[in-house]
C-alpha positions as CSV (number, residue, x, y, z in Angstrom):
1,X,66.1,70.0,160.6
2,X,68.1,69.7,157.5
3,X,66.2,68.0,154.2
4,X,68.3,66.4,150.9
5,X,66.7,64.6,147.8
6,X,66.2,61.0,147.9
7,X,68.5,59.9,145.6
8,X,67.9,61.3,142.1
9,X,63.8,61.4,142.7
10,X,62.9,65.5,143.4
11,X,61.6,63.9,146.8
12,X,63.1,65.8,149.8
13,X,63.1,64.0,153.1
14,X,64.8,64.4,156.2
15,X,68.5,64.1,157.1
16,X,66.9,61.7,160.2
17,X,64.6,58.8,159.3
18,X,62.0,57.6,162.0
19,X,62.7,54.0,162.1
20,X,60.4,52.1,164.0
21,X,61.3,48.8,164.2
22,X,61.2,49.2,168.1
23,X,57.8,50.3,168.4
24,X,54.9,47.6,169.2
25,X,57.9,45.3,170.3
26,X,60.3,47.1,172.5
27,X,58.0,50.5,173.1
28,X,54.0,50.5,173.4
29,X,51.6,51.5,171.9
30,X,51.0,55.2,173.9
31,X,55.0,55.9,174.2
32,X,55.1,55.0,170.0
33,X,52.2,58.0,169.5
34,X,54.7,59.9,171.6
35,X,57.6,59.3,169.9
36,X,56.1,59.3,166.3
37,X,54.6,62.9,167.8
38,X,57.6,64.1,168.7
39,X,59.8,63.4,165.0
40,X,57.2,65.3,163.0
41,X,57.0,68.4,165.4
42,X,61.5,68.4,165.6
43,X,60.7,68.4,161.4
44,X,61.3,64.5,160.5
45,X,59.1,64.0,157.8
46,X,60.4,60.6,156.6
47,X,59.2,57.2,158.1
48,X,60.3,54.0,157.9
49,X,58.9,50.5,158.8
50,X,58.7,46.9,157.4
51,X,55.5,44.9,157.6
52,X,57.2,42.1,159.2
53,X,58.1,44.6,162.5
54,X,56.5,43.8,165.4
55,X,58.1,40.6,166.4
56,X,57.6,37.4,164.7
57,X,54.6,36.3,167.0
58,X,52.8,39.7,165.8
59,X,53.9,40.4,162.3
60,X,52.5,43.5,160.9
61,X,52.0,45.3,164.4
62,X,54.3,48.4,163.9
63,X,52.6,48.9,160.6
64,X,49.3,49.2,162.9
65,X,50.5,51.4,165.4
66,X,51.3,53.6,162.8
67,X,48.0,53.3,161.3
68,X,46.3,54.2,164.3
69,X,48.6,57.2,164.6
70,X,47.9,58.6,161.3
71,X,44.1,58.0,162.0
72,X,43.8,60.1,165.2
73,X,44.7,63.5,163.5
74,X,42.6,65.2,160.1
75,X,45.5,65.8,157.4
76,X,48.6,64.4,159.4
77,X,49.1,61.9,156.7
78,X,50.5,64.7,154.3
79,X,53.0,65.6,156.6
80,X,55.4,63.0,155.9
81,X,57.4,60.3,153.8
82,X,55.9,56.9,154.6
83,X,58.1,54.0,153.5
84,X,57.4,50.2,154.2
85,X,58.8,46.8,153.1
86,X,57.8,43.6,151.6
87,X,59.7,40.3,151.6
88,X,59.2,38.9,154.6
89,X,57.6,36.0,155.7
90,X,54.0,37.0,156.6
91,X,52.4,34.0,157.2
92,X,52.3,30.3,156.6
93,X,51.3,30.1,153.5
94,X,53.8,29.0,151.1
95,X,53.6,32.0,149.0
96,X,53.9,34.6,151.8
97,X,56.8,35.6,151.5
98,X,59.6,36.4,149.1
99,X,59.5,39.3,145.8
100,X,56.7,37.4,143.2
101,X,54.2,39.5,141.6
102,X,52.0,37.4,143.7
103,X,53.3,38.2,147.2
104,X,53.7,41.8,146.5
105,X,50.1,42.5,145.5
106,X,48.7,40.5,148.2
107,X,51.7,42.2,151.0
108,X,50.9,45.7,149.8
109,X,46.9,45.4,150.1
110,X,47.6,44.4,153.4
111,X,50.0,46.7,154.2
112,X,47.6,49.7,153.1
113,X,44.8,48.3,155.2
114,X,47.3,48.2,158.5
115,X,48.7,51.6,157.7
116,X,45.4,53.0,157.3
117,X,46.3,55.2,153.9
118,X,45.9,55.1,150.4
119,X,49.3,54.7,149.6
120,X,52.9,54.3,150.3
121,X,55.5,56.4,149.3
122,X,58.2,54.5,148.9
123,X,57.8,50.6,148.6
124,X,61.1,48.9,149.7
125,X,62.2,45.5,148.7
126,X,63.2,43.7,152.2
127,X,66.1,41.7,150.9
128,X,67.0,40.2,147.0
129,X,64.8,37.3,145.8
130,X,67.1,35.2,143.3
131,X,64.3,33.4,142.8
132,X,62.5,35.8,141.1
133,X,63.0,37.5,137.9
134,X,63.0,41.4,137.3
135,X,60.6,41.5,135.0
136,X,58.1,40.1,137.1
137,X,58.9,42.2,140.3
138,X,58.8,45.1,137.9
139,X,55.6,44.4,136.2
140,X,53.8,44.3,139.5
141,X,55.0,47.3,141.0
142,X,54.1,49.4,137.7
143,X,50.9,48.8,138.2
144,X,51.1,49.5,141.8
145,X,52.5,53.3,140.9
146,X,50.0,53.3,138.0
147,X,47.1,52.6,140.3
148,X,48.4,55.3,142.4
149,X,49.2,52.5,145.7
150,X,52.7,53.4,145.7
151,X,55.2,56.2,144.3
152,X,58.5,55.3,144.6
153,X,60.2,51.8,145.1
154,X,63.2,51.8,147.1
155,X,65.6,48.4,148.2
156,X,67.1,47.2,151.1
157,X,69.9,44.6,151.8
158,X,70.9,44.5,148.4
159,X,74.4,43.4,147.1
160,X,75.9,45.7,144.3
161,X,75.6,43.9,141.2
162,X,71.9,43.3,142.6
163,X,71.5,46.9,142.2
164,X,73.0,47.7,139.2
165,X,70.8,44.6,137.2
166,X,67.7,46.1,138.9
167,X,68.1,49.4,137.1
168,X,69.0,48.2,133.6
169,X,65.5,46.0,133.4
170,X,63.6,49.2,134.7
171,X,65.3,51.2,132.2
172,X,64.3,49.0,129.2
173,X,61.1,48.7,130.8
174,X,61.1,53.0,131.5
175,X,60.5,52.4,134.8
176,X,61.9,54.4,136.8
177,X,63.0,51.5,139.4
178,X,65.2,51.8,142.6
179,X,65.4,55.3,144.0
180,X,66.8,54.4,147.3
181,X,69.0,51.4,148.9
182,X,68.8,50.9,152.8
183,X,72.0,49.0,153.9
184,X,73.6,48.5,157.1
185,X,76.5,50.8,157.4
186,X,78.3,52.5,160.4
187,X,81.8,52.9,161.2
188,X,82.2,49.4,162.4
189,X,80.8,47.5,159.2
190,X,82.2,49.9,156.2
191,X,81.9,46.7,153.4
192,X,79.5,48.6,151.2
193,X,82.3,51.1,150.9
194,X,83.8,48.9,148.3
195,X,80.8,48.5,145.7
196,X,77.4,49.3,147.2
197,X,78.2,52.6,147.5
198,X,79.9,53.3,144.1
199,X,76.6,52.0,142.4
200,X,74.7,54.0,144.4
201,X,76.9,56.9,142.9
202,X,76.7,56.0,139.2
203,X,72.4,55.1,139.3
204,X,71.7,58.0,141.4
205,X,70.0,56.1,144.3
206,X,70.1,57.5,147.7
207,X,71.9,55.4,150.7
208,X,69.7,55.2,153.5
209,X,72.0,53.8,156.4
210,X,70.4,51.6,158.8
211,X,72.3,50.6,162.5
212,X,74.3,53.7,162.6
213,X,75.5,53.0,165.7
214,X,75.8,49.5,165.2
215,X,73.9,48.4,167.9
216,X,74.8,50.9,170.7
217,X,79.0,50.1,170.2
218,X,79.1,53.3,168.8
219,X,76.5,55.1,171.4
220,X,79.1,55.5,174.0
221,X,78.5,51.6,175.5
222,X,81.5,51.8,177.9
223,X,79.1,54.1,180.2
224,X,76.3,53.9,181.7
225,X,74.3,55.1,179.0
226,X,70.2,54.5,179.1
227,X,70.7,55.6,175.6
228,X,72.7,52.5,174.4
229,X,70.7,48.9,173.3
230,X,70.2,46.7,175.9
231,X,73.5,44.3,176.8
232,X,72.5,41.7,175.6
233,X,75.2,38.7,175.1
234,X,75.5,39.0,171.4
235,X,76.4,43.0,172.3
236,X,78.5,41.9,175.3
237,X,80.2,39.6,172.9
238,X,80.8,42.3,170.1
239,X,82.0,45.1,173.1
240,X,84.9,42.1,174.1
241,X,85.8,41.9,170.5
242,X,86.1,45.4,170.0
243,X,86.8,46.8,173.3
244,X,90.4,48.0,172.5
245,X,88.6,49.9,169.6
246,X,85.8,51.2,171.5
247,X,87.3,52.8,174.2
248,X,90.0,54.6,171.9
249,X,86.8,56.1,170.1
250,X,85.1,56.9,173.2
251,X,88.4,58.5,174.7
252,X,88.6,60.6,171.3
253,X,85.2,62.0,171.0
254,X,85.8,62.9,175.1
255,X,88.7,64.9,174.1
256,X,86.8,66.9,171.2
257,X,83.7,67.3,173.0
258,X,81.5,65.0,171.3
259,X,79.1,62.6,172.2
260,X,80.1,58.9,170.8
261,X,76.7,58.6,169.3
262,X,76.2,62.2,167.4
263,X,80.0,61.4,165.8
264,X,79.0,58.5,164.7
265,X,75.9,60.0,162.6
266,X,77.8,62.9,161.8
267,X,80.2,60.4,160.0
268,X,77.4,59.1,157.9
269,X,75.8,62.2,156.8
270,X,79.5,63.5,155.6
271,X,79.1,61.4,152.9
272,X,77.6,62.4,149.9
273,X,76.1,59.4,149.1
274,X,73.5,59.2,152.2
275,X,70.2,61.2,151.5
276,X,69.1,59.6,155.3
277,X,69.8,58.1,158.2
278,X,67.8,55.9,160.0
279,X,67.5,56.1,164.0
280,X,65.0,54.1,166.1
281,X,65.1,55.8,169.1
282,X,63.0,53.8,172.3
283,X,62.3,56.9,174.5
284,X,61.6,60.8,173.0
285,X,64.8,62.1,174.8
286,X,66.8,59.8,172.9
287,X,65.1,61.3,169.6
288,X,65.3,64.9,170.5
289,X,69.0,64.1,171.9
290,X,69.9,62.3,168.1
291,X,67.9,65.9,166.3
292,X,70.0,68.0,168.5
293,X,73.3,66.6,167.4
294,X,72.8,67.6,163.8
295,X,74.5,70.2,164.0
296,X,77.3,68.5,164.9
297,X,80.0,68.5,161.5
298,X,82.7,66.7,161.7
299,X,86.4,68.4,160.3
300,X,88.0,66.5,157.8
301,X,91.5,65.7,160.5
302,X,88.4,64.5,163.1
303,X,86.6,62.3,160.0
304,X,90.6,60.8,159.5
305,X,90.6,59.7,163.2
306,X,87.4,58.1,163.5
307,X,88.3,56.2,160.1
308,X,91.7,55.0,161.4
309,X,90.0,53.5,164.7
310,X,87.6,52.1,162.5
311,X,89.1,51.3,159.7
312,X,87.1,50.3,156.1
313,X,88.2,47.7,153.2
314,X,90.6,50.2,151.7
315,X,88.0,52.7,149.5
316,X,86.5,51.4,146.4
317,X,86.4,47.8,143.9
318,X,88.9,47.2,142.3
319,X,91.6,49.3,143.5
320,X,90.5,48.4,147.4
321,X,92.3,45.1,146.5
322,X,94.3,45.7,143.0
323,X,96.2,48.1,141.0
């Protein structure tokens, strides 16, 4: 397993982030021990969840699987990164949900309790709350690191300029605000090349890519693959919009040896930017198959293919779109 700093924090995680959206929804309970088993002996040491996952009949049931998982074993808690979110609506109540000082005292408390630790590593905002102002979010998750509930605070789903205003308010608060940004990001949606990514540069915060193979167009879906998402009509959709696309890329990655999927990650983890990747595997082979392919590095002729099947918005704002 290969490790890089989150960001500009001196926290070292994992090229491969555990995401477990899939488990208490799509896996159960005993194959989500098995899998979460299997990333921390193959060397992930970074986690990721949302306290929303579980479906939204059974909010906050991932969070509990992984509770129950840390409680079975003395000590396994230090052996990883444990990230969560908040935003999401947990309930009926008309302040459950959403980025006020309110919600994310009460959403953390809970999240704790489900998780079964003391704290959480790196609090992620779900998604932007223009309803809210910084210095409120900011002046509740202070005290959160000061009382020792949470280390780092993280951000996912956020729009550039989001970003960037984020980090001046915790700067004139010296806070040391946003050390990582989760966005969706995969050779078929490349939109965050123009100004996500560029901030992300400048404010030293660590792009953690989540749908890196978009989900399963880029996992070799032309085949019979019991690695690839479920077809469901949205995918079956998205394959007939893309299909001339797809098979080029799976016809390419044939002729260079290469699975679909393992190109695909190895495209993201080319770019300087990306401290992680997130992969939600359903089944252990599929994790061990994603560890395996690490090793996998791209040349820079086979990074110019891929990115001329899949082409992005033209590099970076402005000069994407003017002189």
């Amino acid at each position: 397993m290969e490790y890089s700093y989150l960001g500009r924090s001196g926290l070292k995680v994992s090229k491969l982030c555990l995401g477990t959206m899939n488990l208490g929804k799509l896996v159960d309970e005993s194959k989500s021990f098995s899998i979460l088993d299997a990333a921390i002996d193959v060397g992930i040491n970074f986690i990721d969840t949302a306290n929303v996952y579980g479906g939204i009949h059974q909010r906050g049931k991932t969070e509990e699987i992984i509770g129950k998982w840390i409680s079975k074993e003395k000590n396994k808690r230090d052996k990883f990164v444990l990230a969560t979110k908040v935003y999401g609506k947990m309930g009926e109540g008309i302040n459950e949900k959403g980025l006020s000082a309110y919600h994310i005292r009460s959403a953390c408390e809970s999240s704790l309790r489900r998780l079964q630790t003391d704290h959480i590593d790196l609090y992620q905002m779900h998604h932007s709350d223009r309803n809210t102002p910084w210095d409120e979010i900011w002046q509740e998750m202070e005290k959160l690191v000061y009382s020792g509930k949470i280390i780092y605070n993280g951000s996912s789903n956020f729009a550039a300029w989001q970003l960037v205003e984020a980090q001046l308010i915790a700067r004139s608060r010296n806070f040391n605000g946003i050390i990582s940004e989760q966005s969706i990001y995969n050779l078929t949606n490349r939109m965050i090349e123009l100004e996500v990514i560029p901030a992300c540069k400048k404010f030293g915060i660590g792009l953690i890519p989540w749908s890196p193979l978009a989900e399963g167009l880029l996992g070799g879906v032309l085949k019979d693959n019991p690695g690839v998402r479920r077809k469901t009509e949205t995918i079956k959709n998205r394959i007939n919009q893309s299909r001339k696309q797809i098979e080029e890329y799976e016809k390419y990655c044939l002729s260079i040896n290469k699975k679909p999927g393992i190109v695909a990650v190895a495209w993201l983890l080319n770019n300087s930017a990306v401290s992680s990747v997130i992969v939600g595997p359903r089944t252990v082979e599929q994790l061990v198959d994603l560890v395996d392919g690490l090793d996998t590095k791209l040349t820079e002729e086979e990074i110019r293919t891929v990115e001329n099947i899949w082409p992005g918005p033209g590099g970076e704002a402005p000069e994407a779109y003017a002189w």
